[in-house]
N, C-alpha and C positions, 0 to 999 in steps of 0.2 A: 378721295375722289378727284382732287384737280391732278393727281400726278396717272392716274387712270387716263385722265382725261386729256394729259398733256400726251402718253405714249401711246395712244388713240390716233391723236394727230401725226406721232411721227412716223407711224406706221402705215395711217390711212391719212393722207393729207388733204385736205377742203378743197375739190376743185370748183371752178364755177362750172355750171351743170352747162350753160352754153358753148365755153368756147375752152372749157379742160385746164385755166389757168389755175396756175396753184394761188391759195388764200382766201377765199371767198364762195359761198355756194353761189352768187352769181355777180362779177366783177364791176366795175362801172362803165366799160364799153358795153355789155351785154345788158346791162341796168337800160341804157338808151334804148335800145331794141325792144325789151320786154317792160315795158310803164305803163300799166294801165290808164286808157282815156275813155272814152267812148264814144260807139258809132253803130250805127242804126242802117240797116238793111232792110229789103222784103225777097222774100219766097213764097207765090203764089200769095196769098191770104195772110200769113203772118209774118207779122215784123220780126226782125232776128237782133238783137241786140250782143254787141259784141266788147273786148278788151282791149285787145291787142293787136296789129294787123301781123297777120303768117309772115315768116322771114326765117328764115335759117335758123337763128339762135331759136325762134319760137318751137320750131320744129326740134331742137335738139332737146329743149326744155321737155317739150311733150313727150316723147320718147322717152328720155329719164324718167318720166312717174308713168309712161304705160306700160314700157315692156321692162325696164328696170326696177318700178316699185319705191325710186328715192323716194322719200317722206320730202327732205327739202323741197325738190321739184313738185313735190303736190299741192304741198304751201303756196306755190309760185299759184297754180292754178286754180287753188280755193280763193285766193286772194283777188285773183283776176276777177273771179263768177262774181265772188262777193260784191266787190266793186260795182260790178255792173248791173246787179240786182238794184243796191241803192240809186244809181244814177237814172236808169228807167224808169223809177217811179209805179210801183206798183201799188202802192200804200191804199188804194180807191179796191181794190180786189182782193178776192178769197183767192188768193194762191197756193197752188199747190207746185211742187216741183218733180217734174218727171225726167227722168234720166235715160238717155239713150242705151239702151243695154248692148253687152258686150256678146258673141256668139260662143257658144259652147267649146269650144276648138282655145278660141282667145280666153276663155274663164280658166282653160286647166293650164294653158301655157303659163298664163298671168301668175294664177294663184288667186285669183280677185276678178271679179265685175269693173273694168277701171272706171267708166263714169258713175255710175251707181255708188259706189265709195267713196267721190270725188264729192260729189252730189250730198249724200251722208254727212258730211262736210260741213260743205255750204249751210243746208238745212240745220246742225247744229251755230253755226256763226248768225245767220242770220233771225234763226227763229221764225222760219218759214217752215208747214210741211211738207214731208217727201211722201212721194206715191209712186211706187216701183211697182208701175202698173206693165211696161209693154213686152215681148221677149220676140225672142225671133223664130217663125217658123220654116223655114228652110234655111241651105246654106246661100250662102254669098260669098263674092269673088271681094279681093283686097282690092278695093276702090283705089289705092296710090297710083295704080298706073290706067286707068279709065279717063277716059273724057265725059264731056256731061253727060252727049246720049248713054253712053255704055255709064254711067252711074247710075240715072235713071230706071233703065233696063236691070240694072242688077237689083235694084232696089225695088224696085215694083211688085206690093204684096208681100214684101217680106217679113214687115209687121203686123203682130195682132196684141190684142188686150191679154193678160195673163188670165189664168182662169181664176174666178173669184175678185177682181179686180175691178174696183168703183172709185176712179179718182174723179172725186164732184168738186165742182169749183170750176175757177180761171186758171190753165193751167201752163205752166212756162217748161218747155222742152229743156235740156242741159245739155250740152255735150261740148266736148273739147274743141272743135273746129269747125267751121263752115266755111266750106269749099264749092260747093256747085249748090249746095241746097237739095240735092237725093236723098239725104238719109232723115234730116228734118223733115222735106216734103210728105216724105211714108209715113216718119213717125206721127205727124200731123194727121194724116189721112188715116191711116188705123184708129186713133184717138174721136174722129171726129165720124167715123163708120159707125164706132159705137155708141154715137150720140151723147158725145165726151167734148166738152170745152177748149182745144189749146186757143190760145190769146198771144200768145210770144214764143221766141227762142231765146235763150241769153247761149252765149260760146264764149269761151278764151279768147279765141283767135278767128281771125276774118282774113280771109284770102281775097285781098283787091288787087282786079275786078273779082267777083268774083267769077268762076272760069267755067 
């Protein structure tokens, strides 16, 4: 196995998922950039709690485990939620964890639900349950180049409860980013249509301000 393992490396070399240096999946420049702390936001009604603030490396990181699937890079991210689950304190609450789901179009490009699997995760590390209650019913436009109005607008309505789906408890939204608060805000509002508990958001990353 270790000689496996050596021409493993010398054929596929360890880059860091931030910034492509060779030896490390993530170097000690990009270590600075991606360390999780925590920090505490609100959108409308619920508190957002967060890891890491959005920065370039965060974004490159993200991209590695959404559209590439690196396992390292997901680590980076389970690591982050994790983190932030314990710092918030949820310990007083029946939690449940609901995951921002992915849209049909992104689940085949993917191969995977990326938060939902993400989330999967977490749930296994922390020993919280997962309720992979929400889905999307129409399409929507790629949010990266929207401002808040036009995130909002695209977002509005987009979510509902799956069918068969009773996530009872306090219930903590997941998703990789929080950036204007659009896609939490729905996800919130579909959850809370249905006379469904959300209490929090936890994210990786927090985009300050947020925009």
């Amino acid at each position: 196995m270790p000689f496996f393992d050596s021409l493993n490396q010398l054929l596929f070399p360890t880059r860091c998922f931030g910034c492509a240096a060779l030896g490390l999946s993530i170097c000690s420049n990009c270590r600075y950039d991606w360390h999780p702390h925590y920090y505490k936001t609100h959108i409308s009604q619920l508190n957002v709690h967060s890891a890491v603030p959005y920065s370039s490396t965060a974004s490159r990181i993200i991209l590695a485990s959404k559209e590439n699937g690196l396992k390292g890079a997901d680590n980076l991210i389970i690591n982050a939620i994790t983190h932030v689950l314990i710092k918030a304190d949820f310990v007083n609450h029946n939690i449940r964890l609901v995951p921002i789901p992915s849209s049909p179009s992104a689940r085949r490009r993917r191969g995977r639900s990326f938060i939902v699997d993400i989330t999967k995760s977490v749930a296994q590390r922390s020993g919280l349950p997962l309720s992979d209650s929400l889905e999307l019913t129409r399409r929507v436009r790629d949010q990266s180049g929207l401002d808040a109005t036009a995130r909002a607008h695209n977002m509005a309505g987009a979510f509902a409860l799956k069918r068969g789906a009773y996530p009872r408890g306090d219930l903590i939204l997941i998703d990789d980013v929080v950036t204007t608060g659009a896609t939490l805000h729905e996800a919130a509002r579909a959850l809370r249509s249905a006379g469904f508990n959300p209490i929090a958001a936890v994210t990786a990353c927090l985009a300050q301000p947020l925009r």
